[in-house]
N, C-alpha and C positions, 0 to 999 in steps of 0.2 A: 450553671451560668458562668461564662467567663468573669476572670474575675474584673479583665479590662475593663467590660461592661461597667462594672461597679465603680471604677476609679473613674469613667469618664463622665458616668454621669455624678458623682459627687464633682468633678473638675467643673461642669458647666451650673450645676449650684452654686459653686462658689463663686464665678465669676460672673455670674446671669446671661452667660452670650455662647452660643457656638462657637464664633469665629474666635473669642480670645480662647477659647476650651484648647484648640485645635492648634493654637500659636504654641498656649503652652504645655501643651504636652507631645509638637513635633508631630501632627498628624494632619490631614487633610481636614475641611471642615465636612467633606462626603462620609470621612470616617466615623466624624463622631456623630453624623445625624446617623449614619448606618446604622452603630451600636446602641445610641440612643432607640430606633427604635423597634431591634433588635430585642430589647431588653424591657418595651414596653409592649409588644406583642407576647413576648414569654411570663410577662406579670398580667398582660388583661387591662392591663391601664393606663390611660394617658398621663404621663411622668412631669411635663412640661406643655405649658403654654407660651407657643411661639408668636412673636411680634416684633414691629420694625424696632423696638426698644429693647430688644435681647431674649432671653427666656425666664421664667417665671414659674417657680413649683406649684403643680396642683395640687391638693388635699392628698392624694394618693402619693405623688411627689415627695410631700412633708412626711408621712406616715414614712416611707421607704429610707429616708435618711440615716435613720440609727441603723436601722438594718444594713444596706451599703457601707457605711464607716464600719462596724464590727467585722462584714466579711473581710473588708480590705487589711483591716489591723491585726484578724485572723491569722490570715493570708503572709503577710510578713513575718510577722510571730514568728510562723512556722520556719519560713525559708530564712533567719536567722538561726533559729536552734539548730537546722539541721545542718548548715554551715561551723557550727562550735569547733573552735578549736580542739586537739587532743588537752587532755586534763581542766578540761572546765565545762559545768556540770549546767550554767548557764548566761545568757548574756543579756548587758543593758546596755542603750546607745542613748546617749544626751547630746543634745545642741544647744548655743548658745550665743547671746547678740554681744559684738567684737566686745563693747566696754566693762563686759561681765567675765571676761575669760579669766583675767587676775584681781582678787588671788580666787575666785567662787570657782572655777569650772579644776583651776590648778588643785587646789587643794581637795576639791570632789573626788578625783584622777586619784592623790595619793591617798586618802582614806579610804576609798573604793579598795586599793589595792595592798593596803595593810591590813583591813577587816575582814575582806572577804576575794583570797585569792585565788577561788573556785568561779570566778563570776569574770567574762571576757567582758571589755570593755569598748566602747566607740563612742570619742566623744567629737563635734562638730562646732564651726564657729561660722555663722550667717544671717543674714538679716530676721530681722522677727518674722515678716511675711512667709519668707522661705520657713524657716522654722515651724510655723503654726501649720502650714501646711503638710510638713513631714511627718508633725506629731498626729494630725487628722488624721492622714491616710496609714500610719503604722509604722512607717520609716522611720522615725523614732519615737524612743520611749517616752519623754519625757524634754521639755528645754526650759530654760529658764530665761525670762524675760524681764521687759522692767513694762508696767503698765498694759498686758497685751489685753488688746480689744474680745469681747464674748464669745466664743464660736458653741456650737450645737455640738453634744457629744461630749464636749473637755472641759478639763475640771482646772481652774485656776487656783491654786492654793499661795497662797503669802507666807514669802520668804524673810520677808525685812523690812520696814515700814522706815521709809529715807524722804529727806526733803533738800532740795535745791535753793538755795540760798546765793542772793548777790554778791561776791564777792569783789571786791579792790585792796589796790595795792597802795594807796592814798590813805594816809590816817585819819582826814578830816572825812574820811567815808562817802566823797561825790563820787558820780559816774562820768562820765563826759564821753559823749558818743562818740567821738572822734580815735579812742582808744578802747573801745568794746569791743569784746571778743564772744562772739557767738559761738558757744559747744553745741553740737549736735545731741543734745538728751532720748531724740526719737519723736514722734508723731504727737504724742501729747504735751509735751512739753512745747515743742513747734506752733502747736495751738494755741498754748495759753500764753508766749511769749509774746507772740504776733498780738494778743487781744491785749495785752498789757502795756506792751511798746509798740505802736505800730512803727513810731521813729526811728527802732533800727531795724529796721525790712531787711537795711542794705547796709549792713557793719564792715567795718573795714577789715577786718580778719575774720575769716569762720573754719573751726577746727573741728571735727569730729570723733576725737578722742578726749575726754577729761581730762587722764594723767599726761599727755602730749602736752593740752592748753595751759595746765598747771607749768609744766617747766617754762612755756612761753611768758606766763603772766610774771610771773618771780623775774624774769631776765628783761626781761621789756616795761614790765607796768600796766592798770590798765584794768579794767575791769571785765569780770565774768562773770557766770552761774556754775557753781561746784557744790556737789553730794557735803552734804556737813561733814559725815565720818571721815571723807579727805581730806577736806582740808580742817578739822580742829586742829591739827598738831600746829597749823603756821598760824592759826585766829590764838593759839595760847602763849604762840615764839612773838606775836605784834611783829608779823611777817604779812599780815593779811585782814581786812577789818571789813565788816558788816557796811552793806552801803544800805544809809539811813531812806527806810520808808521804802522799800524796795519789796513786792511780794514774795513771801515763798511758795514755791510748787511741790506734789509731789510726785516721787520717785520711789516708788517699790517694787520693788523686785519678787518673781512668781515661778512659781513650779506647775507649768503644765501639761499636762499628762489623759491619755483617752480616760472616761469613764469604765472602769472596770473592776471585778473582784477577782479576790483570789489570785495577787500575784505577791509573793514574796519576795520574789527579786525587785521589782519597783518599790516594795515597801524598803525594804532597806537601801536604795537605794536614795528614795525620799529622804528617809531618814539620818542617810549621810550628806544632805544638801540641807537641812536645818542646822545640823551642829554646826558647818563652815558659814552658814547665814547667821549664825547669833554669834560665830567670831568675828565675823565681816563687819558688825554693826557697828562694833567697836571700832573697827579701824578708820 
């Protein structure tokens, strides 16, 4: 079976449509019905039920899933090992979504590379969606996210159990919407903010970095949502104070990675993304 096959038809599961199948992965939409059902004449079975609402897995479909993601994760596997560099025996490639890269993905990098110098490294910085997807199909090993939604196949493990907390730069701990600063925390967070304040839909500043809005709030005033472990040091200096009655959300951070046995290099590599997580906690 090509293994195209295999990617395309996990592409149009994932997104229940031919036509977005075919956007994103840069191909006609003749190509992906070709391989679609190319691939259901070579299996004896119809794969997908088609309608003006997209496509839709059948029981045969659903059964074929794990199989398809294994071939494809396979499938990369291989064409990274066979790529290794001279003097490295094997390799691991991590992603990760921008507001994680410091210090989790930095300090991953060096410990990776003072424990285990035999081990080629590839680490990546991009949106969670991009990421889950890379992790499905085998392009990479493992990413670390904050909150990522269920997928078939992957395994979410917890990194660091974090909460988001109102923060102001007003002692008497009001907010006053006219000075709210909306961070970007991600999708779930965007949820529960929106179900909490509908009144600020439309804040007057919205930043998508934590440590960026932190230097803005210090300098300007003004209230925000920040990770606790950031900001204690300025909630202990009465640089920073709790705005009273205000929900917290959470924020935790995950390592996720295909369902598989028997890999040693993920295992320690996991294993060097807890130690930097329970330093992390701290900070």
């Amino acid at each position: 079976m090509d293994i195209n096959q295999a990617r395309t038809f996990l592409e149009v599961a994932s997104c229940g449509s031919f036509i977005m199948a075919a956007e994103r992965m840069h191909v006609t939409q003749t190509a992906v019905s070709a391989r679609i059902r190319t691939l259901e004449q070579q299996l004896g079975r119809q794969l997908f039920v088609r309608n003006k609402a997209g496509a839709r897995l059948t029981p045969a479909g659903e059964r074929f899933m794990r199989h398809a993601a294994t071939m494809v994760q396979v499938w990369e596997r291989a064409r990274h090992q066979v790529a290794l560099p001279p003097g490295r025996e094997d390799g691991v490639s991590i992603g990760c979504e921008l507001s994680l890269w410091q210090p989790m993905l930095g300090e991953w990098l060096i410990g990776m590379n003072r424990d285990c110098p035999k081990i080629a490294l590839r680490a990546e910085v991009d949106n969670p969606a991009r990421l889950l997807d890379a992790v499905h199909d085998g392009s990479l090993d493992l990413a670390v996210l904050y909150n990522p939604p269920q997928r078939p196949g992957l395994v979410s493990e917890l990194l660091a159990e974090e909460k988001l907390v109102m923060l102001t730069t007003r002692a008497d701990g009001q907010m006053h919407a006219d000075s709210y600063v909306y961070v970007d925390w991600g999708p779930s967070f965007a949820a529960n903010h929106q179900a909490a304040f509908p009144e600020l839909s439309s804040p007057p500043v919205s930043i998508s970095l934590g440590p960026l809005a932190l230097v803005y709030l210090r300098e300007v005033g003004g209230a925000s949502y920040f990770r606790v472990g950031m900001a204690r040091p300025y909630l202990e200096a009465g640089q920073l104070f709790r705005v009273h009655g205000a929900p917290e959300f959470s924020h935790s951070a995950y390592a996720v990675y295909a369902a598989q046995r028997d890999n040693p290099t993920l295992d320690r590599a996991r294993a060097c993304l807890r130690l930097v997580a329970e330093r992390w906690r701290t900070m």
